[in-house]
Short mmCIF file of the C-alpha atoms (twelve columns), coordinates in Angstrom:
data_MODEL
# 
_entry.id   MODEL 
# 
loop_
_atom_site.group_PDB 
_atom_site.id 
_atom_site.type_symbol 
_atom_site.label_atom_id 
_atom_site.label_alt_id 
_atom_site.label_comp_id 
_atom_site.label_asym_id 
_atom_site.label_seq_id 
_atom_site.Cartn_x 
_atom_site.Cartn_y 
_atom_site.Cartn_z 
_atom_site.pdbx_PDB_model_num 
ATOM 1   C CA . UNK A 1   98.963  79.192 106.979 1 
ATOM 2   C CA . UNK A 2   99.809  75.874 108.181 1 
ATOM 3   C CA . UNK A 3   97.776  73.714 111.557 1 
ATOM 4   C CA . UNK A 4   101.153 73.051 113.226 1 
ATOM 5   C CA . UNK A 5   99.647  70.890 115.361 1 
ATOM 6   C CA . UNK A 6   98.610  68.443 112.301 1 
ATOM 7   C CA . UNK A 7   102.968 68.801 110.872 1 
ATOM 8   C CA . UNK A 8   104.913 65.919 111.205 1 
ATOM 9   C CA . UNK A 9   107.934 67.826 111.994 1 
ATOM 10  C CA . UNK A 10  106.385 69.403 114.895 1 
ATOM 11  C CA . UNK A 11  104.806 66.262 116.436 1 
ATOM 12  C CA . UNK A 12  108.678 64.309 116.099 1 
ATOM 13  C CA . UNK A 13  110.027 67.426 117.733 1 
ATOM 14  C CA . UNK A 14  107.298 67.865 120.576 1 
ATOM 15  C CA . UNK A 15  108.767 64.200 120.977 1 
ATOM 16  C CA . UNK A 16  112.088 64.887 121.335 1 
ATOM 17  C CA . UNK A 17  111.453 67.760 123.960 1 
ATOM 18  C CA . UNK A 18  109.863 64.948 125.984 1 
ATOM 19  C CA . UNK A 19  112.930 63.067 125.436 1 
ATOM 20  C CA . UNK A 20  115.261 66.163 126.089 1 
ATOM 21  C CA . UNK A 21  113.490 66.957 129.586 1 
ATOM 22  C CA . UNK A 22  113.466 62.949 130.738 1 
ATOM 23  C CA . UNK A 23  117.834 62.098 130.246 1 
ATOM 24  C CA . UNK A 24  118.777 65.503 131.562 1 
ATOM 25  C CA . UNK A 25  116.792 64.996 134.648 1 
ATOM 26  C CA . UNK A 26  119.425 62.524 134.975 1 
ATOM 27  C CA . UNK A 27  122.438 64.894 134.358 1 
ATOM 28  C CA . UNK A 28  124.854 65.777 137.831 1 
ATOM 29  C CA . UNK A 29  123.084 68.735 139.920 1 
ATOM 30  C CA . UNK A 30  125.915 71.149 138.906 1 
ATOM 31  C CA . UNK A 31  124.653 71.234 135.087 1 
ATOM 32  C CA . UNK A 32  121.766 72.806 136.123 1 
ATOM 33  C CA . UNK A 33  122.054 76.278 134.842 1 
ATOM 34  C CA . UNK A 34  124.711 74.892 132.195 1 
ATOM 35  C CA . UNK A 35  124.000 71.712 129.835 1 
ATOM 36  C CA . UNK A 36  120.284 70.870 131.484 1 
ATOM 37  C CA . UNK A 37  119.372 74.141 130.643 1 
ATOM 38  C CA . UNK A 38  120.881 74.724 127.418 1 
ATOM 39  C CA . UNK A 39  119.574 71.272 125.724 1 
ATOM 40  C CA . UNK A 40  116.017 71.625 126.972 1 
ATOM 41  C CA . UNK A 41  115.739 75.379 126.044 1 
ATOM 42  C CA . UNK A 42  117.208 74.519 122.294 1 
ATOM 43  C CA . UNK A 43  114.685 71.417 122.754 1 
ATOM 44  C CA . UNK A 44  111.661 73.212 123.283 1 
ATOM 45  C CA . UNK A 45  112.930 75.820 120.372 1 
ATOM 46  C CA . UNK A 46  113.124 73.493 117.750 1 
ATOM 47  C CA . UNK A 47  108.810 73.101 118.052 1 
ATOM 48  C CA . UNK A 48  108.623 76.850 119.025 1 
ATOM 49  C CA . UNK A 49  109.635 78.204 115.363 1 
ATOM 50  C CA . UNK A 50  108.139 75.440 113.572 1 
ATOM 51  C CA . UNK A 51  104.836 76.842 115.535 1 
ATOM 52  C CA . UNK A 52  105.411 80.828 115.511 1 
ATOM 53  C CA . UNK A 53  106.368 80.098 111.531 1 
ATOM 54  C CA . UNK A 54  102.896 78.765 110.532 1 
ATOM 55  C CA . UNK A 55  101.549 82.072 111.955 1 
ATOM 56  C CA . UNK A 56  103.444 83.777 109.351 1 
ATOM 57  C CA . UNK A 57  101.513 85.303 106.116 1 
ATOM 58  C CA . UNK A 58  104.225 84.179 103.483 1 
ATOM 59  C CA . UNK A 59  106.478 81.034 102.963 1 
ATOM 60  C CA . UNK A 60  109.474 83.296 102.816 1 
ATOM 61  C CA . UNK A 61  108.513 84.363 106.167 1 
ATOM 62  C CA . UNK A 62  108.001 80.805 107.692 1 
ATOM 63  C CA . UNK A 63  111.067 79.504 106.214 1 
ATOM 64  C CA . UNK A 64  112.895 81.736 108.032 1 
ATOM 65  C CA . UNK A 65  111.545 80.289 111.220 1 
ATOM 66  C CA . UNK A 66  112.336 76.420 109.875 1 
ATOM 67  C CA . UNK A 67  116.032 77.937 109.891 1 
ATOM 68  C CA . UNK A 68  116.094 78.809 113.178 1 
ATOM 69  C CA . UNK A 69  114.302 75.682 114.076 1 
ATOM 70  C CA . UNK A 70  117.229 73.907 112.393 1 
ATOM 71  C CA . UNK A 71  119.814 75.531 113.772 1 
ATOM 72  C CA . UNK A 72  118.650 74.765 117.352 1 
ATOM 73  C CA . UNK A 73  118.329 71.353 116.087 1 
ATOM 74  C CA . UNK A 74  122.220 71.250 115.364 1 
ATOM 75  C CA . UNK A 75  122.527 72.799 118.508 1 
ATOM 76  C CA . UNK A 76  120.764 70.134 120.386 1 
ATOM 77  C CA . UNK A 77  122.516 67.908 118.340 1 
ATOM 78  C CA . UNK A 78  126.163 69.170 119.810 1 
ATOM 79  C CA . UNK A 79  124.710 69.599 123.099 1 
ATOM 80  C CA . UNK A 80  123.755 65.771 122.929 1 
ATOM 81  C CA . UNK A 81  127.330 65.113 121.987 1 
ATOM 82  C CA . UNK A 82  128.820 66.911 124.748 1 
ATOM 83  C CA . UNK A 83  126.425 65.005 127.443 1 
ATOM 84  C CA . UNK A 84  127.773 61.948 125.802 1 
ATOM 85  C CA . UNK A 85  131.433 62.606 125.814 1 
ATOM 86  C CA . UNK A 86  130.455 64.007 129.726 1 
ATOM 87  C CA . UNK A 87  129.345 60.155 130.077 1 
ATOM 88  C CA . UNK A 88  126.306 61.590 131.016 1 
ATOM 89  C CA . UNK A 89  124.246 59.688 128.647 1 
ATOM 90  C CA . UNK A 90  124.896 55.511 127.417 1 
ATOM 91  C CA . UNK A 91  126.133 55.267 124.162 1 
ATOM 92  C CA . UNK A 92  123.109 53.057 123.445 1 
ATOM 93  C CA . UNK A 93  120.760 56.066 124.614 1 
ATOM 94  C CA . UNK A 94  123.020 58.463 122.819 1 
ATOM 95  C CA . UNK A 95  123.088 56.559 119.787 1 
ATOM 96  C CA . UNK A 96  119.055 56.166 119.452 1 
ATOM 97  C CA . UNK A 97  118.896 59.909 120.080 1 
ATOM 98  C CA . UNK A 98  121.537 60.935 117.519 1 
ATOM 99  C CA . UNK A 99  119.394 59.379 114.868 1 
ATOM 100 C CA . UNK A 100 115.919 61.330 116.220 1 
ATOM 101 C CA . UNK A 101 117.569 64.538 115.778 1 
ATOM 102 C CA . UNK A 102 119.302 63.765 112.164 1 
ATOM 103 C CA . UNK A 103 115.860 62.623 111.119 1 
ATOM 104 C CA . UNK A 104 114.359 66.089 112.487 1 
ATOM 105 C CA . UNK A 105 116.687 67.895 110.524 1 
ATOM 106 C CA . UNK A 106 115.898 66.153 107.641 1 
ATOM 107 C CA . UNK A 107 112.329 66.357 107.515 1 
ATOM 108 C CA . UNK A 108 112.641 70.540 108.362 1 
ATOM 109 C CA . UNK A 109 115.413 70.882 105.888 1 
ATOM 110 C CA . UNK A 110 112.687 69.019 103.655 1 
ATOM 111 C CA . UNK A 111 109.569 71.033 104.104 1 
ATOM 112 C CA . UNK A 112 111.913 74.253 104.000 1 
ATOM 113 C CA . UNK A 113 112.436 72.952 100.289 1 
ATOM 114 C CA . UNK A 114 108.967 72.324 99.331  1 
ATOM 115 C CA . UNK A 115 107.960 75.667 100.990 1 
ATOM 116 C CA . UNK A 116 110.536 77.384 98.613  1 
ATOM 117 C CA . UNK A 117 109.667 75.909 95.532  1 
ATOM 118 C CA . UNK A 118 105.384 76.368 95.865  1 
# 
């Protein structure tokens, strides 16, 4: 069992929900219940299963929670295209973002890897 408080990956995500919460507040009142809601609940995911994994009693078991932690991270990712293509978000903001979440998904897809092969 893993401190997810002391991983990486969960501290640069915890990040990034900060992040998620502070440019939608941003977003036109009618995305509400729509994009706002959909970025900051895939957002707040992406931390969620790195967390509920490292409760887990195998690696098999918290890799499968890194997967779905990645796949909201995708998610997010599209979701963060879509508010840019929306001109919701600069393309300097959207830009700086774009490279958070690829890095995220790197460093999951990463210690998904080393959790498979120990």
């Amino acid at each position: 069992m893993h401190n997810f408080k002391k991983l990486k990956i969960w501290k640069e995500s915890m990040d990034l929900v900060s992040e998620s919460y502070k440019i939608t507040r941003s977003f036109p009142k009618f995305e509400t219940y729509g994009l706002i809601s959909q970025m900051n609940r895939c957002a707040v995911s992406i931390p969620s299963n790195i967390a509920e994994g490292t409760s887990k009693s195998s690696n098999k078991h918290f890799s499968n929670y890194l997967e779905h932690s990645l796949g909201s991270a995708f998610e997010w990712e599209t979701q963060l295209n879509v508010a840019f293509n929306e001109s919701y978000i600069s393309e300097e903001k959207f830009k700086e973002l774009e490279q958070r979440i690829k890095q995220i998904q790197k460093m999951i897809s990463s210690f998904k890897s080393g959790l498979q092969s120990s």
